[in-house]
C-alpha positions in Angstrom: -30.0 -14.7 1.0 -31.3 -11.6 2.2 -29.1 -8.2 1.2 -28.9 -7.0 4.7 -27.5 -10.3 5.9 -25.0 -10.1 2.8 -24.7 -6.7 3.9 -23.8 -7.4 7.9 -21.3 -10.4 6.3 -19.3 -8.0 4.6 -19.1 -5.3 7.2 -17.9 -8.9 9.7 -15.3 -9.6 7.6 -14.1 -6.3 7.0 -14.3 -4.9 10.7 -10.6 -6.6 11.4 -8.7 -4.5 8.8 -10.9 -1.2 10.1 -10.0 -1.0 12.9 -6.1 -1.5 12.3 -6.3 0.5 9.7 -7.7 3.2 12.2 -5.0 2.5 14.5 -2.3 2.2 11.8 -2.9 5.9 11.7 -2.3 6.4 16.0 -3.2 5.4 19.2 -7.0 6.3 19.6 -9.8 5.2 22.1 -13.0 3.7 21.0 -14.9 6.4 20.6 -12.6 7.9 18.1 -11.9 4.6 16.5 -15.7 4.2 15.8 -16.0 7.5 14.7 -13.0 7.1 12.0 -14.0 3.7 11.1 -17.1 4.9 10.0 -16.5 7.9 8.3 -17.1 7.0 5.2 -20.5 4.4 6.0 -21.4 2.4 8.4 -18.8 -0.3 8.9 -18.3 -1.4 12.2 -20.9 -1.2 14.8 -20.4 -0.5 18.5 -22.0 -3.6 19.9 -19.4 -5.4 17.6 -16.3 -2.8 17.8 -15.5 -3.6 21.9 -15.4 -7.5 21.5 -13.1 -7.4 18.2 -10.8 -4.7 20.3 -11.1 -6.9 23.3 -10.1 -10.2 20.7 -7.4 -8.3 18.7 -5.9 -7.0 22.1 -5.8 -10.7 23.5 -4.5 -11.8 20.2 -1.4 -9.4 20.8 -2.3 -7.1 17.9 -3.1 -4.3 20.1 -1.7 -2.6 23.3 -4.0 -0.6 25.5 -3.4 1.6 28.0 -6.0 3.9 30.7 -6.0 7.2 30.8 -8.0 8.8 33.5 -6.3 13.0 33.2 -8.2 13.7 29.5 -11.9 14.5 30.8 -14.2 13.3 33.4 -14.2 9.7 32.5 -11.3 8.0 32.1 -10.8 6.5 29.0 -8.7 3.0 27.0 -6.5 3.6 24.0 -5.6 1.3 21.6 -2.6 1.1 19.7 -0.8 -1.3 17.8 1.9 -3.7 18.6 4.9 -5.0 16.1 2.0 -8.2 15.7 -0.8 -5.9 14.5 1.2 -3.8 12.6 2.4 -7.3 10.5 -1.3 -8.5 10.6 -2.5 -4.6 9.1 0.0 -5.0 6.7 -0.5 -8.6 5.4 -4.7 -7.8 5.3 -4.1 -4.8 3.3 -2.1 -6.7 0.9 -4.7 -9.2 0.6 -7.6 -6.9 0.9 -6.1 -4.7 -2.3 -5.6 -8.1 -4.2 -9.2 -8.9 -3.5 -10.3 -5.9 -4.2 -8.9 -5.6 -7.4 -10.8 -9.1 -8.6 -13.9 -7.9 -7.2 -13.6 -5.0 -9.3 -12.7 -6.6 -12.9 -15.3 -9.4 -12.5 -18.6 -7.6 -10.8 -18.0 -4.2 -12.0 -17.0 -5.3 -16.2 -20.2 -3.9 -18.0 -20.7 -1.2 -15.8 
């Protein structure tokens, strides 16, 4: 397997708990959540970002709502319902287990 498609595999699988972590924080548009989201490194791409808050919206994890008084271009935010606040909270929980294991097994000699 080539690293970069490792790479982009990770970044997938990760994108979820991004984002509602993002949003755990407040209500933000997309913009702002790609710009959090990636404050530390590319995680989540734009391309990608608008389909998962599209899916995670239809999933009833998210809430959105227009707001067209902020600026010249009216603009979505996101924020999360009691659904994706459960969901944020379950994946964090599994992502600190995982985490955790990762750590002890690939990092051991280092």
């Amino acid at each position: 397997m080539e690293i970069a498609s490792w790479i982009a595999q990770l970044r997938k699988g990760a994108a979820e708990l991004v984002v509602l972590s993002v949003l755990g924080r407040g209500e933000a548009y997309g913009l702002q959540i790609l710009e959090q989201a990636n404050c530390a490194g590319e995680i989540v791409t734009e391309g990608a970002l608008y389909p998962l808050l599209a899916r995670l919206e239809k999933e009833s994890k998210l809430k959105s709502r227009w707001v067209t008084d902020d600026g010249p271009h009216p603009r979505k935010f996101y924020q999360l319902t009691g659904d994706g606040a459960a969901a944020h909270s379950a994946m964090t929980k599994a992502w600190v287990a995982f985490r955790l294991a990762m750590s002890e097994i690939v990092e051991e000699d280092r």
